[in-house]
N, C-alpha and C positions, 0 to 999 in steps of 0.2 A: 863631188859630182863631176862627173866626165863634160868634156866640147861636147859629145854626142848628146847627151842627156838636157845641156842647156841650150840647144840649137830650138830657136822659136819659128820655122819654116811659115807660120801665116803672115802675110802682108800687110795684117791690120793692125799687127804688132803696133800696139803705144809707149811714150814714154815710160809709165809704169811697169810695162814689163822689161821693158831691156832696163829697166833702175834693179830687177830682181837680181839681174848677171852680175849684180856689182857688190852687193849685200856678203857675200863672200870676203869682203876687203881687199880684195885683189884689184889692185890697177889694171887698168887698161885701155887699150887705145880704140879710137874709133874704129880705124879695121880690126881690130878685134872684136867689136862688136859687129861689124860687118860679117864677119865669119862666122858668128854666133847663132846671128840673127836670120841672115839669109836676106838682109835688107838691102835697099839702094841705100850709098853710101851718105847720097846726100840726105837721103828718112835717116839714115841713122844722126847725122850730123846736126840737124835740126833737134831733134829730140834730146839728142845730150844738152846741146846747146840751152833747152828748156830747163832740162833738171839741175843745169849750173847755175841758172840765172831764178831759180828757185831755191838753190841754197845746199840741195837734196847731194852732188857731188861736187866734189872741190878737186881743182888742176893736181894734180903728184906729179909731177917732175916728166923727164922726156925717157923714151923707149930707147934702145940701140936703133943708130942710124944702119941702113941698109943701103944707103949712098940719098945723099941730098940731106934737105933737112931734115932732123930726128924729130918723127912724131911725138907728140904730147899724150901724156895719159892722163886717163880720170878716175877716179875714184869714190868711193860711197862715204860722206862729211856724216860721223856720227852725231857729233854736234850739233846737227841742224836741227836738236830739240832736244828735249828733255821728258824724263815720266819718273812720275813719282809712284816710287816701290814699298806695298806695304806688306809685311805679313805679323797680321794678327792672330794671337796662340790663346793656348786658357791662359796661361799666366806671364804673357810678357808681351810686347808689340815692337817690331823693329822698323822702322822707318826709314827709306832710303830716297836720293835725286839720285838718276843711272842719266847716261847718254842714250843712244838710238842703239848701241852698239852694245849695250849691255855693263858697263860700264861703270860701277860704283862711286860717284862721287863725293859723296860725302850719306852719314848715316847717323843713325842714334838710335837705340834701346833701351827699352822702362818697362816696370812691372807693373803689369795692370793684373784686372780682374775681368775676363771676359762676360761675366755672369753681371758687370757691376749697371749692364744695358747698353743699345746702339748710341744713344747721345753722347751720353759723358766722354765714352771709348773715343768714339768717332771724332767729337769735339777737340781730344786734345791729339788726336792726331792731326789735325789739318793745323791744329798753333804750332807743331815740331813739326810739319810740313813746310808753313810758310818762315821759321825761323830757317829750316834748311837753306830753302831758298836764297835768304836776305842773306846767311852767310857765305852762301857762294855767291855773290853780288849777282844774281840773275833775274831778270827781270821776272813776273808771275808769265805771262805773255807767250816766254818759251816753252813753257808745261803745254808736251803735247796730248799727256793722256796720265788716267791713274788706275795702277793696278791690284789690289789686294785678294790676300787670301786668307780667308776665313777657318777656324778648326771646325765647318760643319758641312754638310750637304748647302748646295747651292745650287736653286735654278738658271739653270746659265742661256737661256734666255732672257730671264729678268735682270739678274745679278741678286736677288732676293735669296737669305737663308730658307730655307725650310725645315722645319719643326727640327734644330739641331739641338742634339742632346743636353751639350752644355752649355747652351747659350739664351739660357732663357731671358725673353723679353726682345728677340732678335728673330720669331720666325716672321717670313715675308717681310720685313721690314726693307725698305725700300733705301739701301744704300748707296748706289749711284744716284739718286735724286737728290742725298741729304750733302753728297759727297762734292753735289754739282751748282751748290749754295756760294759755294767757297770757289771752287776752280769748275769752268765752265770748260769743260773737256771731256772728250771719251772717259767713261769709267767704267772698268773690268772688274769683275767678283769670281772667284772661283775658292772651292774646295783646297785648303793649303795644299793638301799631298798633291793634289793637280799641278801648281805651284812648283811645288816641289822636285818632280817628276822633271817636270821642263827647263827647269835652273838645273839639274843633276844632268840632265842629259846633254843639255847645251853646251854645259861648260867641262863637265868632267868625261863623259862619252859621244861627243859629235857623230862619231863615225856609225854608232849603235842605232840601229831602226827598230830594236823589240825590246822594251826595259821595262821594269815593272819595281818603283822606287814606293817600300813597307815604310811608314812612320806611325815608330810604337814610341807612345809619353801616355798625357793624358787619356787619347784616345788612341785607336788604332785604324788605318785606312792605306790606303793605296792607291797611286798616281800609273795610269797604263798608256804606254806608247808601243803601238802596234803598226808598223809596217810608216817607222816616224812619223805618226801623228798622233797627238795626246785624246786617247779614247775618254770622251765623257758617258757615250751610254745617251738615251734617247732623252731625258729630261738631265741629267748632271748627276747620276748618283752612281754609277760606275764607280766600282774600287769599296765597295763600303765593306772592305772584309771584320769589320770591326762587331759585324752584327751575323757573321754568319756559326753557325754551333760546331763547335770542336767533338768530333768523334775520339771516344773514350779508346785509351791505347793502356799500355802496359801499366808504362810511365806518370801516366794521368794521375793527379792531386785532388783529383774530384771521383765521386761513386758512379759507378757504370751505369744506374740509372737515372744519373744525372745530367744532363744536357743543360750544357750553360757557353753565351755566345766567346768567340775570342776577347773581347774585351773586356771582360768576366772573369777572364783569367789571367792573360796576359799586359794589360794594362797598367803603365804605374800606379794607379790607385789601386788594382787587384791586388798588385804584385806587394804595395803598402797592406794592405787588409791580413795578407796571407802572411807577413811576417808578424803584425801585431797581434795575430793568435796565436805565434809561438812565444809571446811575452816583451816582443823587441818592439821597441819605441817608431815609429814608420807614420806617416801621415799623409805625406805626398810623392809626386816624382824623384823630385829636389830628395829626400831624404833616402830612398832607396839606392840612387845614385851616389849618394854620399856614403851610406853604411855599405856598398861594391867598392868604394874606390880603397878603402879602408879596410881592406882585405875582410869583412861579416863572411861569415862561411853562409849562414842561412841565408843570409841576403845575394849571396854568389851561386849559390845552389837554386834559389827562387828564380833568380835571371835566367838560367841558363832552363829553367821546366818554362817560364815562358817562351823560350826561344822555340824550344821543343812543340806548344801548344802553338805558335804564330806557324811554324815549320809544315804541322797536322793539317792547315788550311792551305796554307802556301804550296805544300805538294800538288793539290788539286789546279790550282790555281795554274802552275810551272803544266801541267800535264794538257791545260785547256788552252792555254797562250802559247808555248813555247819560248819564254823570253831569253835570250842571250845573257841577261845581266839582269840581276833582284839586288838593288840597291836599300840597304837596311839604313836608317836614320830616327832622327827624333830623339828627345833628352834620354830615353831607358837604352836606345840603342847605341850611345856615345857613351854610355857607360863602361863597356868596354868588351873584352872578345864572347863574352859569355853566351850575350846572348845569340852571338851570330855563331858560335858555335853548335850550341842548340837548336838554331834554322835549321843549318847543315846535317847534323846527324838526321834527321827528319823526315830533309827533302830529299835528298840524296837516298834516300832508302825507299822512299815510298814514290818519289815519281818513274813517269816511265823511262828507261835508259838513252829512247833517242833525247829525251827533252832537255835530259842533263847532261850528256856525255861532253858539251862544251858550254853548259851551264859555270857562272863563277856568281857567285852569292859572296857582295863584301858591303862593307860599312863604307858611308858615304863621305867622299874624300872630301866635297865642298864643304859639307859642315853644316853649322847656322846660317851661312852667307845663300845657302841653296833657296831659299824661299822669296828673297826678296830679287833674287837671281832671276828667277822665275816668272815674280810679278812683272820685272821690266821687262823681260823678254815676251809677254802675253802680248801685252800693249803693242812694244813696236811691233811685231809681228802683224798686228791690227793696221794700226797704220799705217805700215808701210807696205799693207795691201798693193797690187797692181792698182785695183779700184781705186781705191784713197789715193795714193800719188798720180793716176791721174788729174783726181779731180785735183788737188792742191796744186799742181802744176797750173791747170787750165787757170785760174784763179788768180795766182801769181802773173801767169802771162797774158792776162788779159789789158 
């Protein structure tokens, strides 16, 4: 982001906005914020002075002197809390403490069963929560907010599932309230690929304002950042490419009078189905994965018609959004080039030529760490609102 672009010209400018100029990690001095901001030196001076003595930025060292004393700079203290990062899947839960900053602290992963209900789930994450915790000797106190992502539709007004496919016994169920038992803080709910999307973008394309990150496993769905902001859609169900019906092509594994949704076809569980009719042993994600890695011709050939079938919708999708970058991910898609090969023959043929001519369709560099990436970055995002930091400022310096 350019001087120009971060220049706040109103005078009503508060702490919390000029704490935004800092968010970046860049030091800087009070005239540089003066520069920024277009403020009197001494508004600026005060207002930092507030965000220091609330914790929110810490001194960095001094500037080149221009004669006389070398001004001080200041800086954005990611430490000045913590959020705890969830992402929960059909069949594993990763559990993370990040900094303000994004920041990995420490982590842990277990295989659950998302079907097995909200309690049990939810219960033993907040014990590997608060073990997290006690192992980084941190008090509860600095948890400033909790972020997960769930494999279903989420009202993101409430933070409440809705009627998600695999998650039976979890629609509307009311997870920031049961979540708010244990840590009495902001709690965030979102759709994983949302998650996803925003951990992928954050950390692996900053610079990208139009991304559109596919995770194909269990199910199949998609995270939209349009013009850098993560598109939810007017209740939270944006991205649900997983229900929309693939148009029958050459290539298609299904009868032309058959209309069956992408998740139907391309899904690890399809993608299991469709090999256990040719006789090969397949049950889950985990196993198709494994019979690809292990050179299965039919299980490499099956990947790669799902890539083909995700591609079929995804053209449409590339033609309507125009995104710069389709970030392929989830356990089918870390299997390996197959299926992102099969995207590309797909899209690349059937969208229109402005959409792709600097289109790049690749697999997702962050990996598994993208989701819980993601969760912490919702949150601090949340709080370190302009609004929020002010109020937590006024608060502090009362």
């Amino acid at each position: 982001m350019s001087d120009a672009e971060r220049h706040l010209p109103n005078a009503s400018t508060g702490a919390g906005d000029i704490f935004q100029l800092l968010l970046d990690g860049q030091a800087r001095t009070k005239a540089d914020l003066v520069h920024l901001t277009g403020l009197a030196r001494s508004t600026v001076s005060a207002r930092v002075d507030a965000l220091l003595s609330a914790g929110l930025l810490v001194a960095a060292g001094e500037a080149a002197s221009t004669g006389g004393r070398p001004p001080s700079r200041v800086a954005f203290n990611p430490r000045a809390g913590l959020v705890l990062a969830v992402d929960l899947g059909a069949s594993h839960a990763t559990i993370a403490i990040a900094d303000l900053g994004g920041r990995i602290l420490g982590s842990t992963t277990h295989p659950l069963d998302i079907a097995g209900g909200p309690e049990p789930v939810l219960d033993r994450m907040l014990v590997e929560a608060e073990a997290l915790l006690s192992n980084l000797e941190t008090p509860t106190s600095a948890l400033v907010g909790v972020g997960i992502g769930v494999p279903g539709p989420v009202e993101h007004s409430t933070g409440r599932p809705y009627n998600p496919p695999i998650m039976p016994g979890w629609d509307r169920f009311d997870i920031p309230g049961y979540v708010q038992r244990t840590f009495d803080v902001p709690v965030l709910v979102d759709n994983d690929v949302n998650v996803l999307a925003l951990g992928e973008q954050t950390t692996s394309f900053p610079d990208t304002t139009d991304l559109i990150f596919v995770k194909v496993a269990t199910g199949i769905g998609a995270g939209i950042i349009a013009g850098g902001q993560l598109q939810r859609g007017a209740q939270g169900s944006a991205g649900d490419m997983g229900h929309v019906r693939v148009p029958h092509s050459a290539e298609s594994t299904h009868a032309a009078d058959e209309e069956r949704d992408l998740e139907d076809l391309a899904s690890g569980s399809a993608i299991a189905a469709s090999l256990r009719a040719q006789g090969i042993d397949a049950e889950t994600s985990r196993d198709v994965t494994e019979l690809v890695r292990a050179g299965n011709t039919a299980a490499i050939e099956a990947l790669r018609q799902a890539g083909r079938d995700v591609g079929e919708v995804l053209a449409t999708v590339v033609n309507l959004l125009n995104p710069s970058i389709v970030v392929l991910g989830g356990s089918i898609a870390r299997a390996g080039e197959h299926l992102l090969a099969g995207v590309r023959e797909v899209v690349y043929r059937r969208s229109i030529p402005l959409a792709t001519q600097h289109l790049a369709i690749v697999q997702s560099p962050t990996g598994e760490r993208a989701a819980v990436l993601g969760a912490a970055i919702m949150v601090a995002r949340e709080v370190l609102s302009p609004a929020n930091v002010e109020r937590y400022v006024s608060m502090r310096t009362r």
